[in-house]
Biotite code that builds the C-alpha atoms (Angstrom):
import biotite.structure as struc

atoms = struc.array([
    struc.Atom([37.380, 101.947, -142.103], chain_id="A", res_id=1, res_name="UNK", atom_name="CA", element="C"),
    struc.Atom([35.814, 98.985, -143.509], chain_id="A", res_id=2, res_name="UNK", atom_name="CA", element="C"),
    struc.Atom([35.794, 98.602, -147.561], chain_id="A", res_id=3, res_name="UNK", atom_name="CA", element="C"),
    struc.Atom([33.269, 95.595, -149.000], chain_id="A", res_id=4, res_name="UNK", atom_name="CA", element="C"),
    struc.Atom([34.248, 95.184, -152.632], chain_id="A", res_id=5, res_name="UNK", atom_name="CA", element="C"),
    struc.Atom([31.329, 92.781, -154.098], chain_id="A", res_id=6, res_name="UNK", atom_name="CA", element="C"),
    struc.Atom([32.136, 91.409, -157.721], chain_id="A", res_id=7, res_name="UNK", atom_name="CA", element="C"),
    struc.Atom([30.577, 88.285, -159.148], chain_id="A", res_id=8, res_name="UNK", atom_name="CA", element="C"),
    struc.Atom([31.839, 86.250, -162.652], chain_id="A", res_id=9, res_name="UNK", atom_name="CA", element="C"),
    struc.Atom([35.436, 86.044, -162.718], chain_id="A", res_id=10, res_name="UNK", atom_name="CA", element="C"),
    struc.Atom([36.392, 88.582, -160.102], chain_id="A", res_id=11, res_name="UNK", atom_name="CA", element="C"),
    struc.Atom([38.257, 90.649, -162.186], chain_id="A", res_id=12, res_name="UNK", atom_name="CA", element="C"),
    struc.Atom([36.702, 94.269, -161.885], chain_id="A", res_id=13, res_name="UNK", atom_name="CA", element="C"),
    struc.Atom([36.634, 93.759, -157.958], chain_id="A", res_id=14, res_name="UNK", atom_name="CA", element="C"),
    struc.Atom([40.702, 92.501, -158.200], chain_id="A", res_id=15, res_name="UNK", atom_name="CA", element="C"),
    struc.Atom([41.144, 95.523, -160.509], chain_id="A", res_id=16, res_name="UNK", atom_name="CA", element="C"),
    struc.Atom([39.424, 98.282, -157.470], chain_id="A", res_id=17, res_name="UNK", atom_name="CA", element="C"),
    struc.Atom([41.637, 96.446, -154.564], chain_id="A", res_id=18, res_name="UNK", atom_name="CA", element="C"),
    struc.Atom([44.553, 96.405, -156.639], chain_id="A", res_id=19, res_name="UNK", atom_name="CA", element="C"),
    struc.Atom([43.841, 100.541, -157.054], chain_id="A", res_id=20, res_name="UNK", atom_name="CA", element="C"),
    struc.Atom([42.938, 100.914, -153.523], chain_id="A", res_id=21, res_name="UNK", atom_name="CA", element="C"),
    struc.Atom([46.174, 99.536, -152.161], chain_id="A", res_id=22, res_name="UNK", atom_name="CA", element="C"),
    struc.Atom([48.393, 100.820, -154.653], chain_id="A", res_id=23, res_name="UNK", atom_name="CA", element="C"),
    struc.Atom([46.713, 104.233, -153.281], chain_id="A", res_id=24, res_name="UNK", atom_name="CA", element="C"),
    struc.Atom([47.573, 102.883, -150.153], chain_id="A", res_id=25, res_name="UNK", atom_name="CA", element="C"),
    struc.Atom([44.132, 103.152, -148.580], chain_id="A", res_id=26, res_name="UNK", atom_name="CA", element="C"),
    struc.Atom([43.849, 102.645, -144.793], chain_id="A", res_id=27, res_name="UNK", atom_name="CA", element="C"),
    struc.Atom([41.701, 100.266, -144.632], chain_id="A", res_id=28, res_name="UNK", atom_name="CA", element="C"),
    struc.Atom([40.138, 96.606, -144.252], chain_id="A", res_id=29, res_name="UNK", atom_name="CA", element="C"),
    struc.Atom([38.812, 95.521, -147.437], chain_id="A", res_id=30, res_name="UNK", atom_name="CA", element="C"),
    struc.Atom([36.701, 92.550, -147.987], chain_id="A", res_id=31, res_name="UNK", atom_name="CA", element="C"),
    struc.Atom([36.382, 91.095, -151.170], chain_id="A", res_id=32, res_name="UNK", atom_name="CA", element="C"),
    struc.Atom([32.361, 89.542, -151.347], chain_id="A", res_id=33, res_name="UNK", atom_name="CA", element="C"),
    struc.Atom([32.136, 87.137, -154.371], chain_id="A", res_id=34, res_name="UNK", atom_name="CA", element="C"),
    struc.Atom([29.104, 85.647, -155.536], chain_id="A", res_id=35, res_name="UNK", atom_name="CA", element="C"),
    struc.Atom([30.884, 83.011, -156.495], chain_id="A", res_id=36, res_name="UNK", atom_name="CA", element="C"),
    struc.Atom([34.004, 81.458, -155.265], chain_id="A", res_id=37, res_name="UNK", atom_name="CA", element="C"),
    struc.Atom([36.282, 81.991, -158.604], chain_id="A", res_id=38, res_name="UNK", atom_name="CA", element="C"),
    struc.Atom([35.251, 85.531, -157.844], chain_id="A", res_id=39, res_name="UNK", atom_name="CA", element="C"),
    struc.Atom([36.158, 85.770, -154.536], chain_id="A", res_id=40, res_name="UNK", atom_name="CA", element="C"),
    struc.Atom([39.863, 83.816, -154.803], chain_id="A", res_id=41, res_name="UNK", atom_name="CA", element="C"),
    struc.Atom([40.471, 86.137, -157.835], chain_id="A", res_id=42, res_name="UNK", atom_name="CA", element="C"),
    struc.Atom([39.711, 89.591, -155.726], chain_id="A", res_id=43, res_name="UNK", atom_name="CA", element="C"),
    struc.Atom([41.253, 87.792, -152.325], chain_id="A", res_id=44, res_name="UNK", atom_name="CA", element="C"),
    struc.Atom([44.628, 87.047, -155.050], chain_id="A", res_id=45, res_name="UNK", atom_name="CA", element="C"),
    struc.Atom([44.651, 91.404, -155.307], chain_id="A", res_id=46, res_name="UNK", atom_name="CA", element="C"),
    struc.Atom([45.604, 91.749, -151.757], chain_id="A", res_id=47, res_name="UNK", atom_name="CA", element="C"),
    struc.Atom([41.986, 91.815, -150.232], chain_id="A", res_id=48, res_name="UNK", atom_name="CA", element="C"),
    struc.Atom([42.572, 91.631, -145.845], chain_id="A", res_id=49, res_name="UNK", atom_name="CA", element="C"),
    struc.Atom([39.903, 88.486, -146.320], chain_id="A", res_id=50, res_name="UNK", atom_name="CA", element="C"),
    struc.Atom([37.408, 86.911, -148.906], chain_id="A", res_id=51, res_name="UNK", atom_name="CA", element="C"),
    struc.Atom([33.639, 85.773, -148.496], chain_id="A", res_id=52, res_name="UNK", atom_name="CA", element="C"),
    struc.Atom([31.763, 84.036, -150.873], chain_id="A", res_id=53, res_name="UNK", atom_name="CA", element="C"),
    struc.Atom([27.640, 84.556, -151.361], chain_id="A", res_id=54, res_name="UNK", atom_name="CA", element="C"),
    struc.Atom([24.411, 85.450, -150.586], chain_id="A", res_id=55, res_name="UNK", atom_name="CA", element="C"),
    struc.Atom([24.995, 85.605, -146.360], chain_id="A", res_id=56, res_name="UNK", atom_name="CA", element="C"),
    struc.Atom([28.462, 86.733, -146.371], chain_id="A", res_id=57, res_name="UNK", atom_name="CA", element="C"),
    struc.Atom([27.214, 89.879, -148.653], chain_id="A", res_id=58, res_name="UNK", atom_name="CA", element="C"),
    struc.Atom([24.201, 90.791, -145.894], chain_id="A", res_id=59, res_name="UNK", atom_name="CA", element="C"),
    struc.Atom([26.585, 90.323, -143.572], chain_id="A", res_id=60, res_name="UNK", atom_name="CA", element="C"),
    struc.Atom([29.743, 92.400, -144.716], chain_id="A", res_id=61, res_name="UNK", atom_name="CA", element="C"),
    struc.Atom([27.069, 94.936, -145.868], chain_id="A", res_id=62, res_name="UNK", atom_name="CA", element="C"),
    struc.Atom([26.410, 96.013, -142.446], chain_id="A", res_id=63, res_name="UNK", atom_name="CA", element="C"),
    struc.Atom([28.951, 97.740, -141.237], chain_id="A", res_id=64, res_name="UNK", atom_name="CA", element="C"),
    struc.Atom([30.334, 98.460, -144.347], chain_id="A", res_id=65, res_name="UNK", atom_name="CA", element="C"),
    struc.Atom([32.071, 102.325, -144.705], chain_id="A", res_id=66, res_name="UNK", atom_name="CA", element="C"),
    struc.Atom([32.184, 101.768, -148.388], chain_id="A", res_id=67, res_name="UNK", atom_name="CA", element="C"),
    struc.Atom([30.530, 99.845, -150.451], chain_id="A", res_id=68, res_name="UNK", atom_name="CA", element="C"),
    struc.Atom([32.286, 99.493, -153.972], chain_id="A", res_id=69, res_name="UNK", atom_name="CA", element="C"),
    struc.Atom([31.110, 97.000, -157.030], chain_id="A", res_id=70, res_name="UNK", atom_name="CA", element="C"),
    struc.Atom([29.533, 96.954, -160.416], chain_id="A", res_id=71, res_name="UNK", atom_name="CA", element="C"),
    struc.Atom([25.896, 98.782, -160.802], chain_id="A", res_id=72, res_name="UNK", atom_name="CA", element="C"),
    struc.Atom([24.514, 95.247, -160.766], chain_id="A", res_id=73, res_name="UNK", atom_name="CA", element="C"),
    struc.Atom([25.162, 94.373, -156.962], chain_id="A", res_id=74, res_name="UNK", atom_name="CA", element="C"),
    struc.Atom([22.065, 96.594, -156.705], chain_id="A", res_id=75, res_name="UNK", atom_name="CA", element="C"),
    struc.Atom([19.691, 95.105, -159.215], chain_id="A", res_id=76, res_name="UNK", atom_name="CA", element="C"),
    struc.Atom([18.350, 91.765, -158.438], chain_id="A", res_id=77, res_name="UNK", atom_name="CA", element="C"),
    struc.Atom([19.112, 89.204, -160.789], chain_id="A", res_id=78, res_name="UNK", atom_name="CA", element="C"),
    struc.Atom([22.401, 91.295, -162.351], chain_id="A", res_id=79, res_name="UNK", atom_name="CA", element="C"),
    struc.Atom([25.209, 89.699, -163.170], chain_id="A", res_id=80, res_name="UNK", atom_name="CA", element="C"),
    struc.Atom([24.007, 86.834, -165.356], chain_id="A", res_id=81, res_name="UNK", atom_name="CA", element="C"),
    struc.Atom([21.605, 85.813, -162.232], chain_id="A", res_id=82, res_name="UNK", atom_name="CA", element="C"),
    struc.Atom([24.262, 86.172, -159.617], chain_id="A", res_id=83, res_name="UNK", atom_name="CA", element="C"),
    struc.Atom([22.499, 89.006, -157.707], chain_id="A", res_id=84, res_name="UNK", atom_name="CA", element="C"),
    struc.Atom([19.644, 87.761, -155.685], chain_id="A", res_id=85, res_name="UNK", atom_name="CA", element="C"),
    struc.Atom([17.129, 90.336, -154.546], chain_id="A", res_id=86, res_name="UNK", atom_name="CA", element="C"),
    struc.Atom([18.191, 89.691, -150.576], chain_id="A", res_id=87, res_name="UNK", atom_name="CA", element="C"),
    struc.Atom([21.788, 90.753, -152.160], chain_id="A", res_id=88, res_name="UNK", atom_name="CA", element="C"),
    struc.Atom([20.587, 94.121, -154.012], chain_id="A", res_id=89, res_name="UNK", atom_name="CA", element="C"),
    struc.Atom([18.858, 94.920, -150.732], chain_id="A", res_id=90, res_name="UNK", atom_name="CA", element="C"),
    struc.Atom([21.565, 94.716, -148.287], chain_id="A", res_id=91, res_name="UNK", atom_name="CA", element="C"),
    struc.Atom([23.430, 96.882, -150.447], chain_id="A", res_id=92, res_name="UNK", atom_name="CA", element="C"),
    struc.Atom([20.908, 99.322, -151.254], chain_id="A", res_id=93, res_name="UNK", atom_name="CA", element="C"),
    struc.Atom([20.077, 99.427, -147.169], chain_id="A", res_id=94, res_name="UNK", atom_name="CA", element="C"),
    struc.Atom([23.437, 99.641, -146.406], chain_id="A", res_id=95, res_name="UNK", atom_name="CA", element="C"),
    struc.Atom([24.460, 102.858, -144.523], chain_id="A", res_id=96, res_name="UNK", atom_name="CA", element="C"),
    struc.Atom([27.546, 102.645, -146.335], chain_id="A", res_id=97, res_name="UNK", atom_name="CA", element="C"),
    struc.Atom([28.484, 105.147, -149.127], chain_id="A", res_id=98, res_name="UNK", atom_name="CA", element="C"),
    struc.Atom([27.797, 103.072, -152.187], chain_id="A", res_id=99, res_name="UNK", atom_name="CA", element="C"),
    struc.Atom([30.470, 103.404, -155.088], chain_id="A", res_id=100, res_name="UNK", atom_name="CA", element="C"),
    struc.Atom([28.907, 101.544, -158.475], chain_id="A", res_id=101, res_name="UNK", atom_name="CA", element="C"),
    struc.Atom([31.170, 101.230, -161.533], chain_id="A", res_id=102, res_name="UNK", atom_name="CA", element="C"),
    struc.Atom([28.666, 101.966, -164.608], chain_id="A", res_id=103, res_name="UNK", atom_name="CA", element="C"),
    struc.Atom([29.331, 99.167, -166.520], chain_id="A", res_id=104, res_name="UNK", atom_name="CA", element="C"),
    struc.Atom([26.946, 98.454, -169.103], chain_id="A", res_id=105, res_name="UNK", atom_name="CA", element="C"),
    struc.Atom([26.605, 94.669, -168.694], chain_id="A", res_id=106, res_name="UNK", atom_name="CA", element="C"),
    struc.Atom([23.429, 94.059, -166.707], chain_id="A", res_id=107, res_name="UNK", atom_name="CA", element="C"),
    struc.Atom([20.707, 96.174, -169.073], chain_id="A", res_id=108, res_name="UNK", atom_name="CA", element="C"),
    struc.Atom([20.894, 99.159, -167.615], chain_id="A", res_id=109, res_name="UNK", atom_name="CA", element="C"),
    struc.Atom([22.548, 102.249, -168.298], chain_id="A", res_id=110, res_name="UNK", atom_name="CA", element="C"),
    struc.Atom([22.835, 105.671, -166.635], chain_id="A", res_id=111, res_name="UNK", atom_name="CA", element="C"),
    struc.Atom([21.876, 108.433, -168.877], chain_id="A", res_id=112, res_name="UNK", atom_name="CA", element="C"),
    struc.Atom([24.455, 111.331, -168.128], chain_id="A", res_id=113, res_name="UNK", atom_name="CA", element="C"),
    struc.Atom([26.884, 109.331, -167.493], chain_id="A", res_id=114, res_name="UNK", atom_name="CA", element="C"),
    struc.Atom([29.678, 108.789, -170.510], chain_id="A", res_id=115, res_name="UNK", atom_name="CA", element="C"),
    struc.Atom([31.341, 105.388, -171.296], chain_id="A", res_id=116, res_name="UNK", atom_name="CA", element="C"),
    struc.Atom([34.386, 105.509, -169.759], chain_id="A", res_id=117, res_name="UNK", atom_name="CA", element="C"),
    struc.Atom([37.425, 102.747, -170.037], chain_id="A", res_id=118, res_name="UNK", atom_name="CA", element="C"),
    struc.Atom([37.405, 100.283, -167.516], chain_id="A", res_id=119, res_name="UNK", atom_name="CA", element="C"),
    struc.Atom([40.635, 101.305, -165.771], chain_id="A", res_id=120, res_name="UNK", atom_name="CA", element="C"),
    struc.Atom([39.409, 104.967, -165.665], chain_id="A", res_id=121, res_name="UNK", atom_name="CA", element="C"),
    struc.Atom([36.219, 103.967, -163.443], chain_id="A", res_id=122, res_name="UNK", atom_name="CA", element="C"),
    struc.Atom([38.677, 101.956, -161.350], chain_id="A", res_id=123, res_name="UNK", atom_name="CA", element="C"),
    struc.Atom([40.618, 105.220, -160.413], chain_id="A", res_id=124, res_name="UNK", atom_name="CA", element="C"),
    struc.Atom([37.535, 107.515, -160.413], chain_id="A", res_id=125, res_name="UNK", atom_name="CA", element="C"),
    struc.Atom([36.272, 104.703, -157.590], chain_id="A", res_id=126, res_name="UNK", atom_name="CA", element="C"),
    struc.Atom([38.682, 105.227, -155.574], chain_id="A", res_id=127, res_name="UNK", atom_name="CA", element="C"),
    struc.Atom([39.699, 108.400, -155.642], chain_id="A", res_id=128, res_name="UNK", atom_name="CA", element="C"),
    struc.Atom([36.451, 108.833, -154.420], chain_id="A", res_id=129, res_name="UNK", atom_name="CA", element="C"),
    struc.Atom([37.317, 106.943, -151.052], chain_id="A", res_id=130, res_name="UNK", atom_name="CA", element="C"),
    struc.Atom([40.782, 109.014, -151.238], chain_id="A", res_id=131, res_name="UNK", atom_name="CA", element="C"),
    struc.Atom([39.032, 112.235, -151.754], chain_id="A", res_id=132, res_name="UNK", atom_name="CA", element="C"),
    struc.Atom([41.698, 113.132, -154.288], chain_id="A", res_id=133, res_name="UNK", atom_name="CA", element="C"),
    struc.Atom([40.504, 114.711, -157.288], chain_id="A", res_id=134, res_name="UNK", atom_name="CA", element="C"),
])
């Protein structure tokens, strides 16, 4: 099973979901995709198998990704304070790969239904649903 985790800024959200899925002890490869390098070193720094910084790498891990799992932005061009081009928010969105987006409020769009949650909580709510444990 192949897990892309694709955070941009400083990295921390994506550190925070690798740092879950291996304390859940997750079989699996994950690749941390930053759109930025201080992004990617920061999620490669929670244990990530291997790191890959922009545009290309994120088509490219998006692929044959099993999972994809990342802030609601990775799928809106020009998210993340610009970091999200629109060749990025399509690979994602084409990915076969069950997408897993964290909610966060940060990129101008909300989810209506959806209740603000703590940041930790949609950590473990990610990956429990690549566990399956409820």
């Amino acid at each position: 099973m192949k897990i892309v985790v694709i955070d941009g800024q400083g990295g921390r959200m994506g550190r925070a979901i690798i740092e879950e899925l291996r304390a859940a002890n997750v079989e699996a490869e994950i690749i941390a995709v930053g759109t930025n390098s201080v992004a990617t070193a920061t999620m490669v720094a929670g244990k990530a198998d291997a790191g890959a910084t922009g545009e290309n790498a994120l088509i490219v891990n998006c692929r044959d990704a099993d999972y994809i799992i990342g802030p609601l932005g990775i799928v809106i061009a020009d998210a993340l304070h610009g970091e999200i081009s629109p060749r990025m928010a399509t690979a994602v969105g084409q990915s076969k790969a069950k997408k897993i987006l964290l909610p966060v409020s940060r990129c101008n769009t909300s989810v209506v239904g959806v209740d603000e949650l703590p940041f930790a909580e949609l950590v473990k709510l990610a990956v429990r649903q690549v566990t399956g444990a409820h």
